[in-house]
N, C-alpha and C positions, 0 to 999 in steps of 0.2 A: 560517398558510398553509403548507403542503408543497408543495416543490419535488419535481418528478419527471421524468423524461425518457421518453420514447416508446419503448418496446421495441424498435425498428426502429434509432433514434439510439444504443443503449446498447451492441447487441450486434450492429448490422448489418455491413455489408462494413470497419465502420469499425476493428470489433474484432479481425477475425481478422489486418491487420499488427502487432497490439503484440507488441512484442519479446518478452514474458517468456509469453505463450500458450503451455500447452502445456510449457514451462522452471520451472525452479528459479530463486530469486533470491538474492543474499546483501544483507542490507543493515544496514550498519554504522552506528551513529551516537557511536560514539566513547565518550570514557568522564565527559564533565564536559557531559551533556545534563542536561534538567528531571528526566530519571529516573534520573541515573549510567551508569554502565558497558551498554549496553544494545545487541544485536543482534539479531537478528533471519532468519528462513530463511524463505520463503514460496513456496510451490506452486502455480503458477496453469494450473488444470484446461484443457483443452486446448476443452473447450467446457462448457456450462453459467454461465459469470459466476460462478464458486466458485475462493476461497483457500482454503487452509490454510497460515496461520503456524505455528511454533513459535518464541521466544525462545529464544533459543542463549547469550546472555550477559547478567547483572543480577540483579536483583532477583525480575526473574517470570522465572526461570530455568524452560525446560519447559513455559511457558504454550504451549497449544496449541489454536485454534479455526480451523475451517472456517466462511466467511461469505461473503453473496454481494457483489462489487464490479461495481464500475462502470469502465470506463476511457475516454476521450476525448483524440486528439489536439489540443494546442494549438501544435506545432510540427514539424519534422523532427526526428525521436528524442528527443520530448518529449512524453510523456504526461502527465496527469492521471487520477489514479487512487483511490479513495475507496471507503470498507466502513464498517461498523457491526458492532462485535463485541455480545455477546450479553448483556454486562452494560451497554453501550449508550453506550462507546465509540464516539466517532467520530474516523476516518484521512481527512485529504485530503495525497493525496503529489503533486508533480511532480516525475516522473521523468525523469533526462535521462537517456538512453542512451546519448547521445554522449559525455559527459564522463564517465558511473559516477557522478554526483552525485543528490542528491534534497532538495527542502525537505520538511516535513512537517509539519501540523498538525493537532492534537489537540484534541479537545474531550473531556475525561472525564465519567465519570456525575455528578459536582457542579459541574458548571459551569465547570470551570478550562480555559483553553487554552491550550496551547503549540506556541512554533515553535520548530523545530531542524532541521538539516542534516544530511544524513550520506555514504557513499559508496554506490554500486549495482554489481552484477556477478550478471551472467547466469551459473548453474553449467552 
């Protein structure tokens, strides 16, 4: 079964308050996560539903992909935000904006998944 949302739900009036639309993000997750030392920069196109990450610190230092997301309010300064990168990587973040905090989970190409924490900041 695929879950999907309504093109109207994904990117209607709902999309254009997220905070990082159209902004830079910095997001930290410190350096004793599932993957080490590991940061991250991400670019969120101002319309279209497209990132561009690049990793800024770790292991995949310089990984760089444009993918398309998804983001949904589940609170005041509290998104929920999720992508599929291209080797088929799956991101579900909630972001707080209020606090600069984020959880994050991961589901990698072999089936592993991890949770981890990190900090958030609008550049």
């Amino acid at each position: 079964m695929k879950f999907s949302m309504k093109k109207d739900e994904q990117d209607g009036d709902k999309l254009k308050n997220y905070p990082a639309l159209g902004e830079e993000i910095f997001i930290d997750f410190g350096d004793s996560g599932p993957f080490g030392p590991f940061a991250v920069k991400i670019a969120v196109a101002e319309e279209g539903n497209r990132l561009t990450y690049l990793v800024t610190r770790g292991s995949l230092l310089d990984k760089t992909e444009t993918c398309e997301y998804h983001a949904v309010p589940v609170a005041d300064g509290v998104w929920m935000v999720s992508w599929r990168e291209g080797d088929g990587l799956t991101v579900v973040q909630v972001q707080d904006f209020e606090r600069g905090t984020l959880e994050s989970v991961v589901t990698t190409p072999e089936n592993e998944l991890f949770q981890f924490g990190g900090t958030l900041e609008v550049l």
